[in-house]
C-alpha positions in Angstrom: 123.5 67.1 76.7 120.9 69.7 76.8 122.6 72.9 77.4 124.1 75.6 75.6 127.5 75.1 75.8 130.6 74.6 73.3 134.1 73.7 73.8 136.9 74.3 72.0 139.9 71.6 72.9 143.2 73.4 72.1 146.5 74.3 72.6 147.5 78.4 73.0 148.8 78.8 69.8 147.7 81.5 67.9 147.6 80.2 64.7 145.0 77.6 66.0 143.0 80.2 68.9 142.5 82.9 66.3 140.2 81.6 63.9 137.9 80.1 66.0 137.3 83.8 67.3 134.5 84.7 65.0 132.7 81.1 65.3 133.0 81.7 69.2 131.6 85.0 69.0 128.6 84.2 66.9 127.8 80.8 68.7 127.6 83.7 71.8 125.3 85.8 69.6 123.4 82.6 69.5 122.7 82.3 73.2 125.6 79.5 73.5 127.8 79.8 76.2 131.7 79.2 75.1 134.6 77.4 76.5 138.2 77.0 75.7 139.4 73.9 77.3 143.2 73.5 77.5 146.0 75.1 79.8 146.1 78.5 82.2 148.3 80.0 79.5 144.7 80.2 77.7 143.3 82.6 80.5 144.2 86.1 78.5 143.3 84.8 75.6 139.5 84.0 76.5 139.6 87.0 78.7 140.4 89.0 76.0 137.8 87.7 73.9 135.2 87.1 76.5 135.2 83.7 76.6 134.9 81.1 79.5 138.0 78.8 80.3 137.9 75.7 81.8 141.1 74.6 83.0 142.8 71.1 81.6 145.9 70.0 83.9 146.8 67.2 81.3 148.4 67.7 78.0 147.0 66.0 74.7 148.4 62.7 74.4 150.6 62.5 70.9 150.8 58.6 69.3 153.6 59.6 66.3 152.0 56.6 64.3 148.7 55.2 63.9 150.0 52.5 61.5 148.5 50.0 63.2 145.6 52.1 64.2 145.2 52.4 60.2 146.0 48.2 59.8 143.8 47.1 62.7 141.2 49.8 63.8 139.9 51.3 66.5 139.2 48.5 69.1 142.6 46.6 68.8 144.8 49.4 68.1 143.3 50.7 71.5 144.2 47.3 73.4 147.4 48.2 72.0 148.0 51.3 73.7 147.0 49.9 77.1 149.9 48.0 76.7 152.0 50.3 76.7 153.4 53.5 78.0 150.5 55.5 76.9 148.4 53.9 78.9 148.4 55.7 82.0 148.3 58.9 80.2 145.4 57.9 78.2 143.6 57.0 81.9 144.6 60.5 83.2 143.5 62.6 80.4 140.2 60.2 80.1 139.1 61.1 83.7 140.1 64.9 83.1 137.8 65.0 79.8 135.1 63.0 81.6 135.0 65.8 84.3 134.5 68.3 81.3 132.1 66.4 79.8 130.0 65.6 83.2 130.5 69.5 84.2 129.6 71.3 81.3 127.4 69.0 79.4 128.3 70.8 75.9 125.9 70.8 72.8 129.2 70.5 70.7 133.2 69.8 71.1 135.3 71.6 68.7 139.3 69.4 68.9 141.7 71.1 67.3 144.3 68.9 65.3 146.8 68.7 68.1 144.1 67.1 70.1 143.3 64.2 67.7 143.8 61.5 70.1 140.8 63.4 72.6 138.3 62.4 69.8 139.5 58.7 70.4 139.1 59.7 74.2 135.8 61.3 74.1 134.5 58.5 71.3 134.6 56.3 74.2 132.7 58.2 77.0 
């Protein structure tokens, strides 16, 4: 890891963008250098706030049960999604977190909770 950077994985919704404002600003105050990580439609918003965006072309991948994630854990509920139609989506949006993760190198990764399958994601990188 080794430099200053933070990330903030979420969608641009406001009720999820506008209370990280403060803890971006003083992680700024702190010498760290901030990223929101998502779509273009966050552009304004870390504009605005003077932020950095780094650009995501994939959408967070949304699994409407983890009942067998829950029954089984992590390693075969994981087989089980590569058996399925996730799977390619799950490859795509691995390679496009890998890219973040190799560019910017960040201290920490803030996921919001519409992102809860990139923890599963960036657990395996």
């Amino acid at each position: 890891m080794g430099k200053n950077n933070v990330v903030f994985i979420m969608p641009m919704l406001h009720g999820h963008t506008n209370p990280t404002i403060k803890i971006g600003q003083l992680l700024q105050s702190k010498a760290f250098d901030v990223y929101y990580a998502g779509s273009v439609q966050l552009l304004r918003f870390t504009l605005k706030n003077n932020f950095k965006l780094f650009p995501l072309h994939t959408l967070p991948i949304h699994e409407p049960s983890f009942k067998h994630f829950a029954q089984t854990g992590i390693k075969e509920w994981l087989d089980i999604v590569k058996k399925n139609k996730l799977f390619n989506d799950y490859l795509t949006r691995k390679n496009e977190l890998k890219v973040l993760i190799d560019k910017l190198q960040p201290s920490v990764i803030f996921l919001d909770e519409f992102c809860y399958f990139d923890y599963l994601i960036l657990f395996s990188l």
